[in-house]
Backbone of each chain as ProteinMPNN parsed JSONL, in Angstrom:
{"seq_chain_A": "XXXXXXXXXXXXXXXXXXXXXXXXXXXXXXXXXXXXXXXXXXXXXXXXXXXXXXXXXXXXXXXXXXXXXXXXXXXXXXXXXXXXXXXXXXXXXXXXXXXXXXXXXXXXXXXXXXXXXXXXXXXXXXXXXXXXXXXXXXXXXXXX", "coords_chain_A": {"N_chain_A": [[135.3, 42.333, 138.669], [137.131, 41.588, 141.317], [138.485, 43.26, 144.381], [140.513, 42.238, 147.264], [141.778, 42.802, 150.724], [144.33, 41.193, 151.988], [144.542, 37.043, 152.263], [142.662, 35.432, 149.936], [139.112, 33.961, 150.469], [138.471, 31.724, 148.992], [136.581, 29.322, 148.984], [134.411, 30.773, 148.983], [134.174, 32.462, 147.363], [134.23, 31.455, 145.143], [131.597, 29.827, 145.314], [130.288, 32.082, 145.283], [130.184, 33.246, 142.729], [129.239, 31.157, 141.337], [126.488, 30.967, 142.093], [126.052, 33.822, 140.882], [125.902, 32.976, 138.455], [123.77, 31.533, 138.143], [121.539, 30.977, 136.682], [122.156, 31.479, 133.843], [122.541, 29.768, 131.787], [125.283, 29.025, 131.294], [127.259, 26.212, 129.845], [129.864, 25.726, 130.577], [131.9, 26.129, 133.353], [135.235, 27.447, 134.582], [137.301, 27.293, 136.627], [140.362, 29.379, 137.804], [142.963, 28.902, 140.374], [144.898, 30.54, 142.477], [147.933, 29.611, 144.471], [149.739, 30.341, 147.037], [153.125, 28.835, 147.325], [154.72, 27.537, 149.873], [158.482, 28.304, 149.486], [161.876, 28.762, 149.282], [162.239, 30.164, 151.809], [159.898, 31.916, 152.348], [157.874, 33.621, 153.903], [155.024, 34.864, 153.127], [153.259, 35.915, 150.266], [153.551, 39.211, 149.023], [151.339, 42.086, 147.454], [150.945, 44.846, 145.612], [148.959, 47.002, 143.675], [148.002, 48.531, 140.941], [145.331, 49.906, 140.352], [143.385, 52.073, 138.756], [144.138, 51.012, 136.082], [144.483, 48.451, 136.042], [141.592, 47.586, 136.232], [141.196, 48.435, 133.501], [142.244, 46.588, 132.045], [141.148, 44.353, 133.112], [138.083, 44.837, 132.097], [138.801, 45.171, 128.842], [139.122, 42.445, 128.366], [136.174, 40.845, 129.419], [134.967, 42.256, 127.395], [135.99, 40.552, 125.008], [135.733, 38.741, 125.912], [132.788, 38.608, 126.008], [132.439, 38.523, 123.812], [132.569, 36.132, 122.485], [130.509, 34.936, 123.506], [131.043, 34.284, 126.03], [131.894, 34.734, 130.036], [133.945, 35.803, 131.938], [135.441, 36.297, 135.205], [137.044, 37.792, 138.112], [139.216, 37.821, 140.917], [141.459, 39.113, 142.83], [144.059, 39.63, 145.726], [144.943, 42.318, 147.622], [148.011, 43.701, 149.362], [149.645, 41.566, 151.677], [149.825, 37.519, 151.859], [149.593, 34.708, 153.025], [151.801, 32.029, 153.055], [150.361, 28.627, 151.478], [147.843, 29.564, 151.305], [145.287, 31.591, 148.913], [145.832, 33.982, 146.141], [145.022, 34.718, 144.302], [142.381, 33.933, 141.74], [140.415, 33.099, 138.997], [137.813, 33.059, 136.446], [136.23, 31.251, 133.878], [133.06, 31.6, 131.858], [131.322, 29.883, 130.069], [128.907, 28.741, 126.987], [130.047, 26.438, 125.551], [132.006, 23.747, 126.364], [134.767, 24.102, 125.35], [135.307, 26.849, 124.232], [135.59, 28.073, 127.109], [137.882, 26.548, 128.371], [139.792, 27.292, 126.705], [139.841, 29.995, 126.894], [140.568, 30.379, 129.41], [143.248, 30.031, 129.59], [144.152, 31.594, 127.825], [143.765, 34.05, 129.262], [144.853, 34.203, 131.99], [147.555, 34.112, 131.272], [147.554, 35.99, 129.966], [147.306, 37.947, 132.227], [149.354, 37.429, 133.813], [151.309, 38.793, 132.36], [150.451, 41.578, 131.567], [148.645, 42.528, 133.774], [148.593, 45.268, 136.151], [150.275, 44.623, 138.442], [152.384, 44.574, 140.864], [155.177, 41.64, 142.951], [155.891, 40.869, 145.883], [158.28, 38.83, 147.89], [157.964, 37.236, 151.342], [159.969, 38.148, 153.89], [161.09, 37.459, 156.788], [159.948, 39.352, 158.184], [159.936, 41.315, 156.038], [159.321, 43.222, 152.922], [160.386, 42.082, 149.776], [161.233, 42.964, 146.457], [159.861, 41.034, 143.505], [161.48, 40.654, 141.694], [163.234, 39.415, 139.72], [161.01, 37.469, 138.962], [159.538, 38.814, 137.199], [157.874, 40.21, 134.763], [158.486, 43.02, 132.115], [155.908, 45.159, 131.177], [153.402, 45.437, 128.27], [154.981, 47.683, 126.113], [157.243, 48.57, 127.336], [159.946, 50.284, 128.303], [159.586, 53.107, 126.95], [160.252, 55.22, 127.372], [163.229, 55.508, 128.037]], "CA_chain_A": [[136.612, 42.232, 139.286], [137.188, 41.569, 143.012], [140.207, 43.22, 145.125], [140.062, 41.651, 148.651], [142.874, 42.945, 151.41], [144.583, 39.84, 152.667], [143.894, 36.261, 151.348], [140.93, 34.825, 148.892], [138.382, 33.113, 150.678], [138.211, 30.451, 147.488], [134.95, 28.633, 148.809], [132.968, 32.017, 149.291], [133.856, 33.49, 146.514], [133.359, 29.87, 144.124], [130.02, 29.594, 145.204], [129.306, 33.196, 144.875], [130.285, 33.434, 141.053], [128.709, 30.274, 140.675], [125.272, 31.447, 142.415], [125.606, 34.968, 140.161], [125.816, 32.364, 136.77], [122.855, 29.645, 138.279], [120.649, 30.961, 135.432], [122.56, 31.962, 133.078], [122.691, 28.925, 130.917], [126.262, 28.008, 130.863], [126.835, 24.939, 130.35], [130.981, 25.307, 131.71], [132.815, 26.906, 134.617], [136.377, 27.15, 135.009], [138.181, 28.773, 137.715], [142.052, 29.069, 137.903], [142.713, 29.08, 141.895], [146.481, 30.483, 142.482], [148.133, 29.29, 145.965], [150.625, 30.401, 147.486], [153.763, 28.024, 147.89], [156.484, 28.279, 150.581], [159.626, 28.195, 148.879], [162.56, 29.475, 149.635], [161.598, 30.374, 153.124], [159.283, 33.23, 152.496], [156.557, 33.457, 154.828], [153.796, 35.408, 152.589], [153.754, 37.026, 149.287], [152.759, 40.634, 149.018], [150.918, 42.545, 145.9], [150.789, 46.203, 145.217], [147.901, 46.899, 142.419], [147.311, 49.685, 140.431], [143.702, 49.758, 140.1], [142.827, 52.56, 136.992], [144.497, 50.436, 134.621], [143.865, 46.684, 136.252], [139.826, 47.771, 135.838], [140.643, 48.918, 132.113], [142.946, 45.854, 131.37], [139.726, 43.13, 133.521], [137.441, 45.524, 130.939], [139.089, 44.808, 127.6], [138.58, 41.355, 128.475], [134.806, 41.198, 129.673], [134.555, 42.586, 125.768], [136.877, 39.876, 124.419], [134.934, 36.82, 126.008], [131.363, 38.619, 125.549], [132.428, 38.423, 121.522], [132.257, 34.334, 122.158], [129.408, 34.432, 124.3], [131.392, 33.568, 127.389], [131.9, 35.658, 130.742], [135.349, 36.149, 132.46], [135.85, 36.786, 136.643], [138.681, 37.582, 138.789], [139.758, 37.834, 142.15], [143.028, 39.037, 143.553], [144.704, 40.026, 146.773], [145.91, 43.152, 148.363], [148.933, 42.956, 150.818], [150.335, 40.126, 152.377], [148.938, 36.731, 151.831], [150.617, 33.982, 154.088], [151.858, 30.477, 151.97], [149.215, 28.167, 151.656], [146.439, 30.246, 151.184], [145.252, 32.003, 147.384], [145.826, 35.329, 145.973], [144.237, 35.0, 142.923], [141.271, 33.293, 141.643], [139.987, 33.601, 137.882], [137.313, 32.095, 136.231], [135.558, 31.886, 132.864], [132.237, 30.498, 131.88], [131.139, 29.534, 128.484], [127.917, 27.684, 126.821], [130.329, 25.051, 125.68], [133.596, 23.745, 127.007], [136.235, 24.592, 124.698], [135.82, 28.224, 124.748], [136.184, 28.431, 128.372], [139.32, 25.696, 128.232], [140.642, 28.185, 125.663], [139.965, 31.348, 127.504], [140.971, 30.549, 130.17], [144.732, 29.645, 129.214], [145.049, 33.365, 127.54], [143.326, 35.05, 130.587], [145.974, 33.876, 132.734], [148.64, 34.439, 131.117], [148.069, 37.53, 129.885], [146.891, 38.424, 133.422], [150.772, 37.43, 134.05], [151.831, 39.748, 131.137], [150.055, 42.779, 131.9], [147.938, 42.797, 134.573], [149.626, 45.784, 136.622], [150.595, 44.458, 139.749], [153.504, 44.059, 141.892], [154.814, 41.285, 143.959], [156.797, 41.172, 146.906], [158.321, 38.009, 149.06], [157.922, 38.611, 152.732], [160.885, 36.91, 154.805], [161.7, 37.771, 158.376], [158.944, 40.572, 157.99], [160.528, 42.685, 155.24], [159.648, 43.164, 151.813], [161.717, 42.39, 148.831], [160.27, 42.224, 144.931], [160.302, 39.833, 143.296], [162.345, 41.353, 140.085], [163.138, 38.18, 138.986], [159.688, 36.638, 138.724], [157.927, 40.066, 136.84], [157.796, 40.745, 133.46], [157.828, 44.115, 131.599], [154.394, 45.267, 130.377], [153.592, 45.693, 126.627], [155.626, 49.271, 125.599], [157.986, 49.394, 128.121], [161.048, 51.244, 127.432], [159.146, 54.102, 125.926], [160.85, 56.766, 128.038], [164.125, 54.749, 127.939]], "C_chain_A": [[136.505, 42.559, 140.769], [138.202, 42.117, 143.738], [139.922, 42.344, 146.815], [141.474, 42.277, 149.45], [143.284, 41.478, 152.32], [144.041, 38.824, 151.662], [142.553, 36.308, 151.121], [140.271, 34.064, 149.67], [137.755, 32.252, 149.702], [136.646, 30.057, 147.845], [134.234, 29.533, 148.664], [132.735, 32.793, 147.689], [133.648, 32.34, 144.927], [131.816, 30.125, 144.283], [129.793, 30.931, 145.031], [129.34, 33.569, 143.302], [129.457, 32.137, 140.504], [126.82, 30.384, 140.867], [124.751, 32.376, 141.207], [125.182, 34.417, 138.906], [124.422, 31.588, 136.962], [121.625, 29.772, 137.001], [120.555, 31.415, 134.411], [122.447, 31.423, 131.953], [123.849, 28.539, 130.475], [126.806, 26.682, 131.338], [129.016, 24.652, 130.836], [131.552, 26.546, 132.26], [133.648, 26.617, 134.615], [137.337, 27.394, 135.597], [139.589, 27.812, 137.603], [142.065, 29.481, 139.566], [144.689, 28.85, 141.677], [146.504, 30.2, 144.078], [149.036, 29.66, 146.132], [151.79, 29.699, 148.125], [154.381, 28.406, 148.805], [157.608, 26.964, 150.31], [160.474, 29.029, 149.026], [163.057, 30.552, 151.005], [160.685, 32.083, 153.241], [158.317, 32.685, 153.234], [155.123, 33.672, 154.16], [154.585, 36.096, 150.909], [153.093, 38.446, 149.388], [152.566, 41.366, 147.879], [150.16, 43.916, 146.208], [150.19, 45.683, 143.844], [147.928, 48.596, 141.962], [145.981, 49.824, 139.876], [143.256, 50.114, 139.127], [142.743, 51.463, 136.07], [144.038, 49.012, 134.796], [142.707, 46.454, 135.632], [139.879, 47.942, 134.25], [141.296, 47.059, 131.09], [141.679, 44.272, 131.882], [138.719, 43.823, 132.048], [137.563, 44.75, 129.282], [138.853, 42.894, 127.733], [137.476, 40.498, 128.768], [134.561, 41.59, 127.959], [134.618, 41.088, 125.303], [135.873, 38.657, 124.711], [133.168, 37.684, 125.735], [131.355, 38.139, 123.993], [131.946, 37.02, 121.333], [131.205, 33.931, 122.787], [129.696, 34.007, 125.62], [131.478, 34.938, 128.844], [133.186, 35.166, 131.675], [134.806, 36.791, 133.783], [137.243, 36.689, 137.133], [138.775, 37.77, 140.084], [141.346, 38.088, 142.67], [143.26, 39.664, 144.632], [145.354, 41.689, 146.804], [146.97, 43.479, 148.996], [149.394, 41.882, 150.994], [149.031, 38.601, 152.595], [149.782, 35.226, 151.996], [150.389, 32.433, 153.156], [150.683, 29.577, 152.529], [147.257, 28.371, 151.26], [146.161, 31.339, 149.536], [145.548, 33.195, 148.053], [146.092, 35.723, 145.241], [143.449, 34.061, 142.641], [140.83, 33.938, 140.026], [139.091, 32.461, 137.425], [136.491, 32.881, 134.929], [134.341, 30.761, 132.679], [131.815, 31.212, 130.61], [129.747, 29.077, 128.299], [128.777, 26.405, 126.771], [131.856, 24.898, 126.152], [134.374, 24.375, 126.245], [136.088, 26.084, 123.919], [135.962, 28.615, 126.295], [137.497, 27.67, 128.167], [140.619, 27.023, 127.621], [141.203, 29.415, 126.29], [140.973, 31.321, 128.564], [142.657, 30.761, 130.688], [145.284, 31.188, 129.015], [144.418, 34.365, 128.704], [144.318, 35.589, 131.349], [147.146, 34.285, 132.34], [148.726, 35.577, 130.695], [147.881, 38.325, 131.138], [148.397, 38.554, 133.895], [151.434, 38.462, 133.704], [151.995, 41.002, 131.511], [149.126, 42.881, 132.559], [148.929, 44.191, 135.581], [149.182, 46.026, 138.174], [152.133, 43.838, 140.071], [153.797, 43.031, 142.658], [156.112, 41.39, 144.747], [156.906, 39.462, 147.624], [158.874, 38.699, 149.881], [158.842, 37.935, 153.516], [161.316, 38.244, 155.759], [160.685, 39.239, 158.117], [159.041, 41.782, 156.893], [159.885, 42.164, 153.656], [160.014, 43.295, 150.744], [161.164, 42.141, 147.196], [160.358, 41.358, 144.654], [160.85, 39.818, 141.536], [161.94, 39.859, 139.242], [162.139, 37.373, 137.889], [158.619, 38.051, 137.818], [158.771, 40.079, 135.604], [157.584, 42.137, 133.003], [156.866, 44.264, 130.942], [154.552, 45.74, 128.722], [153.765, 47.284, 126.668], [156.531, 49.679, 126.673], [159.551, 49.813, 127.35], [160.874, 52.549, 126.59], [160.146, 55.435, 126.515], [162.736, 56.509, 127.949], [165.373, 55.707, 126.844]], "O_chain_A": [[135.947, 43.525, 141.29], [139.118, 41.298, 143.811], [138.79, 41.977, 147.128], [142.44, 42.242, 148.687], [142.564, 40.905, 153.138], [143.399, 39.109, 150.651], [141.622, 36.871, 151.697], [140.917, 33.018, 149.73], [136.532, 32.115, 149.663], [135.685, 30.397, 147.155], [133.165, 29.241, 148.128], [131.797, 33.351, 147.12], [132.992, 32.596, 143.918], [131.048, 30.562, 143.426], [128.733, 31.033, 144.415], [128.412, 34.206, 142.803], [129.063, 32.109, 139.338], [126.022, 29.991, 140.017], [123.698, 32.191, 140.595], [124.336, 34.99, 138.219], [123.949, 31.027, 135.973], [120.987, 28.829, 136.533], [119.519, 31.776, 133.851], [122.265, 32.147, 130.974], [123.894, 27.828, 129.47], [126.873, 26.165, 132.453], [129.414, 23.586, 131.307], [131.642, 27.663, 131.749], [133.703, 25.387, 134.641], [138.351, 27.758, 135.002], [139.889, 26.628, 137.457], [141.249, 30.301, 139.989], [145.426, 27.977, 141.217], [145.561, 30.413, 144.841], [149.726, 29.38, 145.152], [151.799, 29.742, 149.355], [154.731, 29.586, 148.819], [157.722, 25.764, 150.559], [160.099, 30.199, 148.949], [163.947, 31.4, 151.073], [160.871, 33.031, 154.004], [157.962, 31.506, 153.232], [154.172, 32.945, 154.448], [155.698, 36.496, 150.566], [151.996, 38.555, 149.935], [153.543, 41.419, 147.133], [149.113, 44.068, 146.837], [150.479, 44.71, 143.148], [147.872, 49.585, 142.693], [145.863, 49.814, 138.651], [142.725, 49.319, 138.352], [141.765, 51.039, 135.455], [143.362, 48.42, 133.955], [142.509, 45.581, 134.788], [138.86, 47.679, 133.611], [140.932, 46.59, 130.011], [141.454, 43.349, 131.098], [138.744, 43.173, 131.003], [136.733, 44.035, 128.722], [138.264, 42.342, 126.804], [137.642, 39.326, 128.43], [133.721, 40.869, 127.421], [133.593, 40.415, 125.195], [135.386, 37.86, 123.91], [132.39, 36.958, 125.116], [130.51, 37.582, 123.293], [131.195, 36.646, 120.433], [130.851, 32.753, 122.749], [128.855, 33.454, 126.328], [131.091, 36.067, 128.54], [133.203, 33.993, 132.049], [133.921, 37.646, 133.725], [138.19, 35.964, 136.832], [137.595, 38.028, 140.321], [142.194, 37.209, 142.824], [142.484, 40.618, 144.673], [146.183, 42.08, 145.981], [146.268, 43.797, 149.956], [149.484, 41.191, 149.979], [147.935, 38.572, 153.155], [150.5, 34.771, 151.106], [149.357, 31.903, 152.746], [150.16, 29.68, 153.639], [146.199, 27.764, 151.088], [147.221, 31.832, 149.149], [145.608, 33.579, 149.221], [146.896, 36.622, 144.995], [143.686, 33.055, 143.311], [140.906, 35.154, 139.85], [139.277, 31.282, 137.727], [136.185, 34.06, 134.747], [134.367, 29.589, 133.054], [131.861, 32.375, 130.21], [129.15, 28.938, 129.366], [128.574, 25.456, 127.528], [132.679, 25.807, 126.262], [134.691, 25.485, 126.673], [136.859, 26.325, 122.99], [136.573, 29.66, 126.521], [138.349, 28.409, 127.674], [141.733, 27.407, 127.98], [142.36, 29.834, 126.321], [141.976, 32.03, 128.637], [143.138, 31.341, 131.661], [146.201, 31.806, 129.556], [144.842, 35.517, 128.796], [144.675, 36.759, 131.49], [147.835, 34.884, 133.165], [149.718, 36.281, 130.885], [148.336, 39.468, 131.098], [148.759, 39.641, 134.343], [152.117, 39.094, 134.509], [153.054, 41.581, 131.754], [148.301, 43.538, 131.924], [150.129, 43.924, 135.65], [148.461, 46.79, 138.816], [152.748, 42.891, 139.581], [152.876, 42.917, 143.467], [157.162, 41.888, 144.339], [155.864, 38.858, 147.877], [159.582, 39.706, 149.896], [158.373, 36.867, 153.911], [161.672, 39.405, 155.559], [161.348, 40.216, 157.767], [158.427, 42.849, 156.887], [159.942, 40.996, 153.271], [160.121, 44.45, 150.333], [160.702, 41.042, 146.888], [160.937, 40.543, 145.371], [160.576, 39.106, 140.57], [161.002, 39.422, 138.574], [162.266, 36.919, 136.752], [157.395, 38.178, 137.834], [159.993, 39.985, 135.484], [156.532, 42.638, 133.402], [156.759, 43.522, 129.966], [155.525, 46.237, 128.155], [152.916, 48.041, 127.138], [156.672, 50.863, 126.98], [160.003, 49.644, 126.218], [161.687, 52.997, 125.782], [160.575, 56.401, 125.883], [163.427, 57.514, 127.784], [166.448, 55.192, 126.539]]}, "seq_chain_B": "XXXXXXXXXXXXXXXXXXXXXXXXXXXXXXXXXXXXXXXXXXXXXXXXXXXXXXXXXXXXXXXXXXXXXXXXX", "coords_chain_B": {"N_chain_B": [[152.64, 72.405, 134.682], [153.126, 68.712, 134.875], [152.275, 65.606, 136.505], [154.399, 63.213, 137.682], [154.133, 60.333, 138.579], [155.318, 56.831, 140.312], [155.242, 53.785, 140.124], [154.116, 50.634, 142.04], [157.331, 48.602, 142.891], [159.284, 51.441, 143.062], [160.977, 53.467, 144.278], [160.693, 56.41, 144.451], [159.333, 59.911, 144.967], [156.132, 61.154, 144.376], [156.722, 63.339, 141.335], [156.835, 66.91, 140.342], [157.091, 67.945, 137.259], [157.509, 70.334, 134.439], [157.233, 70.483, 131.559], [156.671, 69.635, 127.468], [155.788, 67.411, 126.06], [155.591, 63.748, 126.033], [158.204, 63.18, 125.833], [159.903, 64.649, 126.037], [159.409, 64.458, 129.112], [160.751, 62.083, 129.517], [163.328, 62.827, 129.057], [163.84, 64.329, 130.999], [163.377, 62.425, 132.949], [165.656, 60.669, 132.551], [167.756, 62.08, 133.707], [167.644, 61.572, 136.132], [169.399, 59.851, 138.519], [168.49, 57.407, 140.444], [166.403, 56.71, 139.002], [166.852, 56.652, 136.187], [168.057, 53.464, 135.522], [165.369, 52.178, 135.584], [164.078, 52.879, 133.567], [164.012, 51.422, 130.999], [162.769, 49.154, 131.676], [159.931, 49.728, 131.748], [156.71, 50.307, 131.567], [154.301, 52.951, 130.325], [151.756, 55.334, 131.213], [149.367, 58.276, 130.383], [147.322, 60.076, 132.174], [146.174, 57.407, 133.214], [146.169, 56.13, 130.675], [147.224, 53.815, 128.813], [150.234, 54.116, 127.001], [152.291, 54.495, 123.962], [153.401, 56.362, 122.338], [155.415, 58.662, 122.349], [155.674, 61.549, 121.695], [153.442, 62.398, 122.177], [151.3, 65.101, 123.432], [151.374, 66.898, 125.835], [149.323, 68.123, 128.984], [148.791, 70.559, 131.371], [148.679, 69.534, 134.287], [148.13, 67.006, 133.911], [148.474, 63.344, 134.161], [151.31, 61.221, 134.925], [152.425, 57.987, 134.852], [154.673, 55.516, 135.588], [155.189, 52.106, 135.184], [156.687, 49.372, 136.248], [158.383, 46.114, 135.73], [155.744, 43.322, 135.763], [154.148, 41.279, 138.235], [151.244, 39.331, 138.725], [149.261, 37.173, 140.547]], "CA_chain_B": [[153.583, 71.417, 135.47], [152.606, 67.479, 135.036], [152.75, 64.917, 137.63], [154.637, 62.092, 136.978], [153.898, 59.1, 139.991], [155.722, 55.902, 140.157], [153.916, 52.643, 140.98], [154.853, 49.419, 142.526], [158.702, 49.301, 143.795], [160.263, 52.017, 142.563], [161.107, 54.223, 145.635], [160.67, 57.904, 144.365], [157.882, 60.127, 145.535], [155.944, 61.959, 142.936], [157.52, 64.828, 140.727], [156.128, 67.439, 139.222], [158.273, 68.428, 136.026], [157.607, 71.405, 133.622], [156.962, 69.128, 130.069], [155.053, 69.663, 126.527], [155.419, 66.599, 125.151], [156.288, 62.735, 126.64], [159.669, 62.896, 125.238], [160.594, 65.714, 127.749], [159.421, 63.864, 130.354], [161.826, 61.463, 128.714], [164.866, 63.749, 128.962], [164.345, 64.887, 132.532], [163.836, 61.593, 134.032], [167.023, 60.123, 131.926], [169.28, 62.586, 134.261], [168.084, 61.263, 137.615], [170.588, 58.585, 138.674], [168.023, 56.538, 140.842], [165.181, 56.777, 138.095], [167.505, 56.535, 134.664], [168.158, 52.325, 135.375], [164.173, 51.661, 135.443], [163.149, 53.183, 132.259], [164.36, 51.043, 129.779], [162.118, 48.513, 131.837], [159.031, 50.453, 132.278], [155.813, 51.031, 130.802], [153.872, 54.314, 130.508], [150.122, 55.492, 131.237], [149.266, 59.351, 130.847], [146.003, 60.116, 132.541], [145.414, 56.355, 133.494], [145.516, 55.407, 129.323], [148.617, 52.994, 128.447], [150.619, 54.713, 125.793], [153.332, 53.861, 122.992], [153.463, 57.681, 121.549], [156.722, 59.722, 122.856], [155.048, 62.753, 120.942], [152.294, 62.778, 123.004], [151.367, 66.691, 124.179], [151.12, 66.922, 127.583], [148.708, 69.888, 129.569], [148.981, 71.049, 132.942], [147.496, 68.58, 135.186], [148.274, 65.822, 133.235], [148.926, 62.705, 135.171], [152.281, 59.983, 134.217], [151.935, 56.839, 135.399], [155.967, 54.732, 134.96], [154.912, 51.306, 135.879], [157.536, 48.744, 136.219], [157.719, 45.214, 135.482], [154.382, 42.976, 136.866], [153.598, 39.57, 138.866], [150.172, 39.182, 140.013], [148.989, 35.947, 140.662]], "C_chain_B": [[152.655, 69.694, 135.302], [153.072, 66.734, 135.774], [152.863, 63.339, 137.249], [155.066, 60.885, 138.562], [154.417, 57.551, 139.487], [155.687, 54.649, 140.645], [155.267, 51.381, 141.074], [156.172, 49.279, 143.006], [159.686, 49.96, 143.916], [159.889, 53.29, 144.038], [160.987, 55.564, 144.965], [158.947, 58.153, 144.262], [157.499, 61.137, 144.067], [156.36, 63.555, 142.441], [156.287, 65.575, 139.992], [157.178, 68.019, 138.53], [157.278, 69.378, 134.846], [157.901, 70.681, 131.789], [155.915, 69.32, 129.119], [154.704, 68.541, 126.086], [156.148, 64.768, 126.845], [157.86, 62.959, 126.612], [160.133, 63.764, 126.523], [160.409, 64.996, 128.772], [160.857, 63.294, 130.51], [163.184, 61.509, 129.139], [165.111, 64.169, 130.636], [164.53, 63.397, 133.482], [165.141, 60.413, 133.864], [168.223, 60.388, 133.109], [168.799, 62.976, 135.934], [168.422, 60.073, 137.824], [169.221, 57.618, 139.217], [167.06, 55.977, 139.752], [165.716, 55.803, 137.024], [167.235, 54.629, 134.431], [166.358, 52.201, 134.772], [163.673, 52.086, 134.137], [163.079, 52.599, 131.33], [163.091, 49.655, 130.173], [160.449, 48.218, 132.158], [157.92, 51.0, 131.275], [155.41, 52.205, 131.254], [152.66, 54.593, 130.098], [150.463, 57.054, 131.211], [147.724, 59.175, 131.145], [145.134, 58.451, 132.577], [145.334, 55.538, 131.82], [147.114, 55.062, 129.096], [148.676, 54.037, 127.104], [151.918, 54.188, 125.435], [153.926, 55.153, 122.009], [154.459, 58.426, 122.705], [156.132, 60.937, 122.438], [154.298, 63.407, 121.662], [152.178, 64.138, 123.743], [150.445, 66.432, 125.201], [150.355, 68.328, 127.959], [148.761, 69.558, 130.589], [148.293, 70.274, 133.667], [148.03, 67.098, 135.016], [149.202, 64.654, 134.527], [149.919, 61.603, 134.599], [152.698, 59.402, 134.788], [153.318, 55.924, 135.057], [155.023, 53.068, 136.093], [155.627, 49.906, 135.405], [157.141, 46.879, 135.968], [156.38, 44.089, 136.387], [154.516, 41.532, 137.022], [152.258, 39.189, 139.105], [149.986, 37.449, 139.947], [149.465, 35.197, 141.836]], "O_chain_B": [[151.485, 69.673, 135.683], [154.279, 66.852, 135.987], [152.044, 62.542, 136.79], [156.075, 60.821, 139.265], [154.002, 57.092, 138.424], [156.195, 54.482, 141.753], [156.406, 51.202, 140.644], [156.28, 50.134, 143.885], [160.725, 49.656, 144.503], [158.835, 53.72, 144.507], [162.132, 55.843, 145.319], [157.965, 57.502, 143.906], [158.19, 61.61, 143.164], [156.292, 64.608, 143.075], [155.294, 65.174, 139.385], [158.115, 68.558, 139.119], [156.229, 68.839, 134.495], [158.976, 70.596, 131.195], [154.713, 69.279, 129.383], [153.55, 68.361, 125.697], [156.744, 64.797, 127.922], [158.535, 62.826, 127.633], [160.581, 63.468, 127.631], [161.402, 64.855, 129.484], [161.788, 63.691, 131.21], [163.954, 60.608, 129.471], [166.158, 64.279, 131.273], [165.371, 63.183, 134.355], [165.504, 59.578, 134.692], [169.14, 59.644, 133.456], [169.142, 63.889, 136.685], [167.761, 59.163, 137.324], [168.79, 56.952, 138.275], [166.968, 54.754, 139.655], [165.354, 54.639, 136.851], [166.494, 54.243, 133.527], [166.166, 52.142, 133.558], [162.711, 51.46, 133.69], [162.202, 52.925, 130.53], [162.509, 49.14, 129.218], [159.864, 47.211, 132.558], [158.097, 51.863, 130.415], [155.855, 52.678, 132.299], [152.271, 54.308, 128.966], [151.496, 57.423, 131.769], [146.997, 58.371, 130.561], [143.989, 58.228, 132.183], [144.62, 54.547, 131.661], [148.029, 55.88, 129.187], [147.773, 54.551, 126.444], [152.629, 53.57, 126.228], [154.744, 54.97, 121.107], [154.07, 58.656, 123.85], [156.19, 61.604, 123.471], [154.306, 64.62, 121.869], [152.959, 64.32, 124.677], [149.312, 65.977, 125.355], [150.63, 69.407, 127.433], [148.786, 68.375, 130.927], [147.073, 70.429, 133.617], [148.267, 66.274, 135.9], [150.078, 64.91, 135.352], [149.397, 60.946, 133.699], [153.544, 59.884, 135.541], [153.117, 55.408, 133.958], [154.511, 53.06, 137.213], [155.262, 49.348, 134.37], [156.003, 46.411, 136.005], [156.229, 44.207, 137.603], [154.901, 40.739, 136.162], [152.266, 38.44, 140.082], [150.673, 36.706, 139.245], [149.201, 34.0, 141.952]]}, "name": "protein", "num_of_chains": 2, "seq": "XXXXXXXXXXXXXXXXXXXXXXXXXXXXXXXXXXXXXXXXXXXXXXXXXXXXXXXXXXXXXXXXXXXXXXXXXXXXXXXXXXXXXXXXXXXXXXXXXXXXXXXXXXXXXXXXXXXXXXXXXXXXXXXXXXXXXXXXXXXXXXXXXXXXXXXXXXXXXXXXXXXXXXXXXXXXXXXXXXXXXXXXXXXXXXXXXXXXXXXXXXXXXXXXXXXXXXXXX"}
């Protein structure tokens, strides 16, 4: 697992996961490459991380695809990361296609789920969450 | 005393509260007005380990982690 402050340099960090695999023997790669639209006139999005748990929740998954023989990467952003440009990057590699295809679908979305991070749109320099767009993590309401 | 820190955009700085179990936590942060809304939406880590146990006995040090709903991507 990668944090980076500011955007993903996508090509650097493609070829460098694809360098770390070159003799690994799988035979697929499949990176998810998030971008940043502008919509709504935000300028950037911005992402608060909590790290402990991110590392335990990348972890349980590193298990999950070793079980099939495959290997799971990630990449995400710090801070402010201006439309246009990533800030996130995931990728899984397999021996054969359709366990990466597979993986990769529940990676993502559970990365959505419970990955625990924050985001923020950034308009006129300020930022505002993005309530709307976040999901509660599995057990919330416990204190409730 | 356990220290209970509140991640991503919830504006309060960290408390320390006087607590044996989760549930107390529970009870004290019910009857602060800014806090009370977020809980019903809010998961809960002690010492960095996601938890689902209200029961849970708390010791001195102990670290509680409210972490609100998530986006990344």
């Amino acid at each position: 697992m990668e944090l980076y402050h500011g955007s993903l340099d996508v090509e650097t960090i493609f070829s460098k996961w694809l360098n770390e695999e070159k003799n690994s023997n799988y035979g697929a790669y499949i990176p998810f490459v998030g971008t940043i639209r502008a919509e709504d006139g935000i300028e950037a999005l911005s992402f608060d991380i909590y790290e402990p748990i991110l590392e335990q929740w990348f972890q349980n998954w590193v298990k999950r695809a070793e079980e099939l023989g495959a290997k799971v990467k990630m990449a995400h952003a710090i801070g402010d990361v201006p439309v246009h440009t990533s800030s996130y990057i995931s990728a899984v590699f397999s021996p054969k296609r359709r366990v990466a295809l597979e993986l990769i679908d529940e990676f993502v979305e559970d990365f959505k789920a419970n990955a625990p991070i924050w985001k923020y749109d950034v308009k006129d320099g300020k930022r505002i969450y993005a309530e709307d767009r976040s999901t509660p993590m599995s057990g919330s309401g416990l204190l409730s | 005393m356990v220290r209970v820190e509140f991640l991503g955009p919830i504006s309060q700085e960290v408390l320390e509260l006087e607590a044996k179990t989760l549930a107390e936590v529970a009870t004290q942060l019910q009857n602060i007005d800014t806090i009370a809304p977020w809980l019903e939406k809010c998961a809960v880590a002690v010492n960095d380990q996601m938890t689902a146990d209200l029961s849970m006995v708390l010791k001195s040090g102990d670290k509680i982690s409210i972490l609100p709903p998530v986006c990344g991507g």
